[in-house]
N, C-alpha and C positions, 0 to 999 in steps of 0.2 A: 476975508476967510481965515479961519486957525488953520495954526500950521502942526495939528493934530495929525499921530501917524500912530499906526497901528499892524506893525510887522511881528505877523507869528507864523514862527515855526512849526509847523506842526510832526515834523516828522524828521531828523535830521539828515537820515539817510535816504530822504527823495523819493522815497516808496509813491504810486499813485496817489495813497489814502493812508489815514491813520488803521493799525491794525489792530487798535480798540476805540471804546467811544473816549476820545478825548474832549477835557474842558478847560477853558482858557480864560481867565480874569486878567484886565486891562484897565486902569486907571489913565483916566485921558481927560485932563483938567477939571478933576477935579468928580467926572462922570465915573462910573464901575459898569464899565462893559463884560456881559460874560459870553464868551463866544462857545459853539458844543458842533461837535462833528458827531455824528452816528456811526458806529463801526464799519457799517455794511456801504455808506454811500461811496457814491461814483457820481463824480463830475467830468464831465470835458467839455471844451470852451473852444472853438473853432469861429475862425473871422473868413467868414465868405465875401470876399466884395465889401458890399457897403451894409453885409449881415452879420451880426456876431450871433450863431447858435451855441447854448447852455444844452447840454445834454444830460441826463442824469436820471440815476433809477431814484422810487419814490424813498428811500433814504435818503440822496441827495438833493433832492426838491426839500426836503424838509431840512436839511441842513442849511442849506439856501437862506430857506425862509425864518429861521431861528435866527442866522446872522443880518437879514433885513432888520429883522424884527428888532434884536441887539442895539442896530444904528440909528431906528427910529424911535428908542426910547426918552421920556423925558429926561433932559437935564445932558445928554450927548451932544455937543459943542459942534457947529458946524465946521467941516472941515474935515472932521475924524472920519477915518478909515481903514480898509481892511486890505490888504494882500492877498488873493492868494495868486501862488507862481507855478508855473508844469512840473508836475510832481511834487507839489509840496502844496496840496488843498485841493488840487484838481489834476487830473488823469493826467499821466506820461503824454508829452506831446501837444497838449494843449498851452491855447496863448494865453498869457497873465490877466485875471479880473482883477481890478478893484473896485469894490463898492465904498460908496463915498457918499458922506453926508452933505446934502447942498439945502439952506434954507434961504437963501438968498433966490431973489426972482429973477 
């Protein structure tokens, strides 16, 4: 597996959310990953048990799914990934996602 990382900041002062649409270009061997937050989304990430619920208005499902969408493009190096940490990509309070590219079976 690469030891591809992919830590972004999106906000420095820890706000829930970005408080515009922010965009994000990442070069990760050699791949241009562009990651995009919508102004309006809301994420929170809460771990029940043996459940982890993603919460999120339909801004944030589509943020979501832009940043899947980012990790499963051609030519994105297994390994590489994304951050996000409570308050900085996702809601006050909520526990740290990373999504991670795995093509390995």
């Amino acid at each position: 597996m690469s030891a591809s990382i992919i830590m972004v900041i999106i906000n420095p002062e820890f706000s829930s959310a970005p408080t515009e649409s922010t965009r994000v270009t990442a070069v990760v061997d050699g791949a241009s990953l562009v990651f995009e937050w919508d102004e309006d989304a809301r994420i929170e990430v809460r771990a029940l048990g043996r459940e982890v619920v993603i919460e999120a208005n339909a801004a944030g499902l589509g943020t979501l799914a832009g940043q899947l969408l980012a990790l499963a493009g051609d030519g994105v190096p297994d390994g590489a990934h994304l951050h996000l940490e409570n308050g900085n990509g996702v809601e006050e309070g909520s526990v740290d996602l990373v999504l991670e590219r795995s093509d390995e079976e």
